[in-house]
N, C-alpha and C positions, 0 to 999 in steps of 0.2 A: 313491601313497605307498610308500616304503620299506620293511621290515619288520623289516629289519637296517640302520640307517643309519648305524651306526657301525665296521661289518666290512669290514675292507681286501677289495676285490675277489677276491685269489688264496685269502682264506681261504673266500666265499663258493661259488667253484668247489672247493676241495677239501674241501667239506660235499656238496656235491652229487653230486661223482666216488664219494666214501663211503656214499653213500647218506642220510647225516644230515639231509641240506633236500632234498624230493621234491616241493617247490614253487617259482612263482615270488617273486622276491623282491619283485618287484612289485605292490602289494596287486589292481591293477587288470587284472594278467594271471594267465592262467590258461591253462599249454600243456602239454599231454602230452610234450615235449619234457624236459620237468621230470624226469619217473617215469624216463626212460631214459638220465640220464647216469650212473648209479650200478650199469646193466646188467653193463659189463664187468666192474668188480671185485665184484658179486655172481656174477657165473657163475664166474670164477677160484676165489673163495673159496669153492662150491661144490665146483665139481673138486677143488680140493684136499682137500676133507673127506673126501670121497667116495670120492678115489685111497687116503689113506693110512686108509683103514678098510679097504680090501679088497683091501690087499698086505701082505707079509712085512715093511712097513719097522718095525715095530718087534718087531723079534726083539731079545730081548736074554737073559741070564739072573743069576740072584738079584733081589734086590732092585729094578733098573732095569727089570725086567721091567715088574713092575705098577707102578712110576711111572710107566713109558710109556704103559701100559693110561687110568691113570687124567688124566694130562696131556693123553691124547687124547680122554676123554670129555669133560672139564671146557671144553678148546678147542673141541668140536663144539656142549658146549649154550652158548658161552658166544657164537660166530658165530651161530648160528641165532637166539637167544633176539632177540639184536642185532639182526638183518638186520631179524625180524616185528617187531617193535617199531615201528625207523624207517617201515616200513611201514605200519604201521598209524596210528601216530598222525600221518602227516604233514600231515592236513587237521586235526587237532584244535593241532598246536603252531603251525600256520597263523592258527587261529581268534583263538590267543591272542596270540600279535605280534599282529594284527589290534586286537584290545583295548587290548593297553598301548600303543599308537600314538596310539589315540584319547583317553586321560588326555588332557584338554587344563590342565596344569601350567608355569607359566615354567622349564624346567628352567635349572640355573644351571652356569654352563657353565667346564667343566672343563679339564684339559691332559691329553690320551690319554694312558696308559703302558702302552706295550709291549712294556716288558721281558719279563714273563709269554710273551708270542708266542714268542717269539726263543728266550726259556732250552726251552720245550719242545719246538720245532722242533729246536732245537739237540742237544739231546742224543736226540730222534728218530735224526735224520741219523749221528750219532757211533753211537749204537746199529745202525742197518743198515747203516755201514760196516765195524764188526766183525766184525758178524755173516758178511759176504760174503767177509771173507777164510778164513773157519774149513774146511776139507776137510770137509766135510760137502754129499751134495747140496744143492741151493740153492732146491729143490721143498719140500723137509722145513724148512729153516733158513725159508723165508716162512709155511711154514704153523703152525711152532710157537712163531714169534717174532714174524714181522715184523708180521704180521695183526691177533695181538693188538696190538702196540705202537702199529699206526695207527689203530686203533679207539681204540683208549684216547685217544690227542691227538685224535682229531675230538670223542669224547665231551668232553672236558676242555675244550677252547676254542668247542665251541658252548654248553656250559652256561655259561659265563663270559661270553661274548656276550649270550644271553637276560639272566641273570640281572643283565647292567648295567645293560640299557636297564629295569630294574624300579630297581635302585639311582639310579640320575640321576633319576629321579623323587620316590622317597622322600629323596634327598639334597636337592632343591629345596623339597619339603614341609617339613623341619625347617630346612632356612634361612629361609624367607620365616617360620615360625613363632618362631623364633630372633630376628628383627627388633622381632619383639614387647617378646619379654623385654627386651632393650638399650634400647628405645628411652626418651627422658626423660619426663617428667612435662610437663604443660603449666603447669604455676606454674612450673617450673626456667624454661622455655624465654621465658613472658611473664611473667615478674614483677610489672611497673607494670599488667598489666590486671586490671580489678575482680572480685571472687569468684565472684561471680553467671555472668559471663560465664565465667570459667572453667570455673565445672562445666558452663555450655550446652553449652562444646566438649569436654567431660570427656563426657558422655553422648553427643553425636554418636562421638566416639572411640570408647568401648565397645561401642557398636552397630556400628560399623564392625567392629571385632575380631572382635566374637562373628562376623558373617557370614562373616569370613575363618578363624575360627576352625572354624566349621563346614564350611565350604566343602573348608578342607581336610582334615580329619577325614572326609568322603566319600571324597576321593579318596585318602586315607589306608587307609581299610576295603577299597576296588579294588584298590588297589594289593596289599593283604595278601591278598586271595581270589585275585589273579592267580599272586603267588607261589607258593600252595600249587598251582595248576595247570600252573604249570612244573612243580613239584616232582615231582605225578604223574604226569606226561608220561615224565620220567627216570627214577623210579626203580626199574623194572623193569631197565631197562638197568643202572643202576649198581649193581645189586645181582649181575647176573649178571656185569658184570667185577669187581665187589670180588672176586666167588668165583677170579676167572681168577687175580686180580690174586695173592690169598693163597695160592692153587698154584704158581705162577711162583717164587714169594719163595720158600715150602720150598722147592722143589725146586731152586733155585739154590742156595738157602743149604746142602743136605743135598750136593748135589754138589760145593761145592767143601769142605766138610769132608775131603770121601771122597777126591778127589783128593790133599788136602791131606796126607792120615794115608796110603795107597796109594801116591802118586806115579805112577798108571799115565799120565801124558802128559809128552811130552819139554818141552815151553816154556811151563812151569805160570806165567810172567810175563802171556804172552798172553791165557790162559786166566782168570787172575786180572782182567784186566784189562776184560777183556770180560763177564765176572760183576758185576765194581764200576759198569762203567757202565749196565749191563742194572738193576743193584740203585739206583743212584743217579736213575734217569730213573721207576722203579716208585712210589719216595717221594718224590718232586718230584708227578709225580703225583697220587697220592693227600693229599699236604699241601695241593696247591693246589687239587685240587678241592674238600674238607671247606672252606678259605677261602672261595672264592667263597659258598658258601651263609652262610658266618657273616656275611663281611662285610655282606650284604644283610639278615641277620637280627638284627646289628646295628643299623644306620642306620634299620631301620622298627620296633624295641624303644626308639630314643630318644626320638619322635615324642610317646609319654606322659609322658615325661618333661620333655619340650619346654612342653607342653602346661600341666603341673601349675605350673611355673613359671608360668606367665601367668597362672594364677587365684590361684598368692598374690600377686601384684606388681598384681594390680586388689583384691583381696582386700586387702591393705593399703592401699591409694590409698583403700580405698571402704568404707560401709557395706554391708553385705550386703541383694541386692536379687536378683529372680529371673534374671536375665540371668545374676549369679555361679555363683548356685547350678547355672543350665541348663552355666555353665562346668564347673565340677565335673562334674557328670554326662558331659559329652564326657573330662575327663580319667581317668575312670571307666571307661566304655566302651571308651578307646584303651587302657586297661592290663588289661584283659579280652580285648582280640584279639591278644594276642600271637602275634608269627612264631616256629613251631619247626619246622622242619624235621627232617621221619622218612623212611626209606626204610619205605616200608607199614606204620609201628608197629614194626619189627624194632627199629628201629636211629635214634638221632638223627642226622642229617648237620651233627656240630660236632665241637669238638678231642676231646669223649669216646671219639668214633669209632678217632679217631687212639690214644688212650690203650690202649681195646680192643684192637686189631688188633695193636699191638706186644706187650701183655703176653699174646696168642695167639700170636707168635711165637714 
């Protein structure tokens, strides 16, 4: 079985050249072949740490001094933090594909878009084609741009992967429970048949509900504990590039001030140019990451409300009998498990995040 069965092939390779999938994707294979295709660019990104910690390259003086100092601290914990992470947990985010695989759910089936792919690829590429033409070694320009920037889209597009194949499921959970609500009465549908019989299949119906009601209300409560174990698989990691993430932006944004009031470079167009898209691919990022968790914390926050509806719409149809009332109580229950997404209790992962982070800029 699959574990990613919805990830274009070349993205599944370059989760794994990144180090981000240190397994196989195959639930039924299991190859140390796995752990070492992410060798090289772990040792590179090493060296590199390594080199500019213990050379001259950031001599500078005034103020850029210790921007340097601390852009290079923030980049060392923000690679390392990363690397042990994917490391470590790669048999636990294993475990859990493993799980949402087995929800056995009709999921209902949708039309891929991936636009999302493309815009972040995109402005990837645009971004380390700037950056290659700037006179600056091309040693320094990978290690304090490029590294980040491709970590961030691995991290961005595998949390948006996991976190669908959890959405298709809860998406299918409130549709099949949505059929409910719509569906008609049985005196609408038989008219000419007698009262008696009607309520016979009026109670086979109900019984029928409640189990499907139930039924998915379990995998409703799965689905929601699964989410929060994505959640904490990632959010060591996305807490250490938010911090990258928020140094990058000052210091972009504090440099091109400076330049701007100074004038110390000759083709300050370039230079703008290559700040706007560095700054434009930063908040693309970071808006669409805080998305992917809403929307999923969305679609499985409808589920009770899904839910309540169909105990008023039998709740009106009916006398009140224990079958309603056991309804209630599931309606009850689904609006007590609510999904919120935190990065460790810091911070919620929704638009507040977004709110924060800009009025801290």
């Amino acid at each position: 079985m699959t574990l990613l069965p919805t990830t274009p092939h070349y993205l599944k390779f370059f989760y794994q050249l990144t180090g981000f999938v240190q397994f196989s994707y195959n639930e039924s294979l299991e190859s140390l072949l796995s752990r070492l295709w992410c060798l090289p660019f772990y040792l590179y990104s090493l060296y590199l740490c390594f080199y500019f910690n213990s050379s001259d390259a950031y001599s500078g003086t005034g103020i850029f001094f210790y921007i340097s100092i601390f852009s290079n601290s923030v980049n060392v914990f923000s690679i390392f933090t990363t690397f042990w992470i994917c490391y470590t947990r790669s048999t636990s985010l294993r475990q859990i594909l493993s799980q949402i695989s087995q929800i056995q759910v009709d999921v209902k089936q949708t039309s891929e878009n991936n636009w999302h792919t493309f815009c972040i690829i995109g402005l990837l590429m645009a971004n380390i084609a700037t950056l290659l033409v700037v006179n600056t070694p091309k040693n320094f320009i990978t290690y304090l741009y490029m590294l980040p920037l491709v970590i961030n889209c691995a991290i961005n597009l595998l949390i948006r992967d996991v976190l669908n194949l959890v959405f298709c499921k809860f998406e299918s959970v409130n549709y099949q429970l949505g059929r409910q609500v719509t569906s008609k009465n049985l005196k609408e549908i038989f008219p000419s048949t007698k009262i008696n019989r009607i309520e016979v299949l009026q109670d086979i119906e109900v019984d029928n509900d409640m189990k499907l009601v139930e039924n998915l209300s379990h995998i409703h409560y799965n689905l929601v504990k699964l989410s929060f174990m994505v959640c904490e698989n990632f959010e060591i990691t996305i807490i250490a590039n938010l911090i990258l993430w928020f140094e990058k932006i000052i210091e972009t944004v504090y440099y091109a001030v400076y330049i701007s009031i100074n004038e110390t470079i000759n083709n300050l167009v370039v230079d703008y140019v290559i700040n706007l898209l560095f700054v434009a691919y930063s908040f693309y990022w970071l808006f669409t990451l805080i998305g992917h968790f809403c929307r999923v914390e969305r679609e499985a926050n409808k589920t009770a409300t899904i839910v309540h509806d169909i105990w008023n719409k039998v709740a009106v149809e009916r006398k009140f009998d224990k079958r309603i009332r056991h309804l209630q109580l599931v309606s009850v229950k689904l609006l007590n498990t609510k999904l919120k997404f935190t990065a460790r209790n810091f911070f919620t992962l929704d638009w507040t995040c977004c709110h924060m982070v800009k009025g801290k800029i």
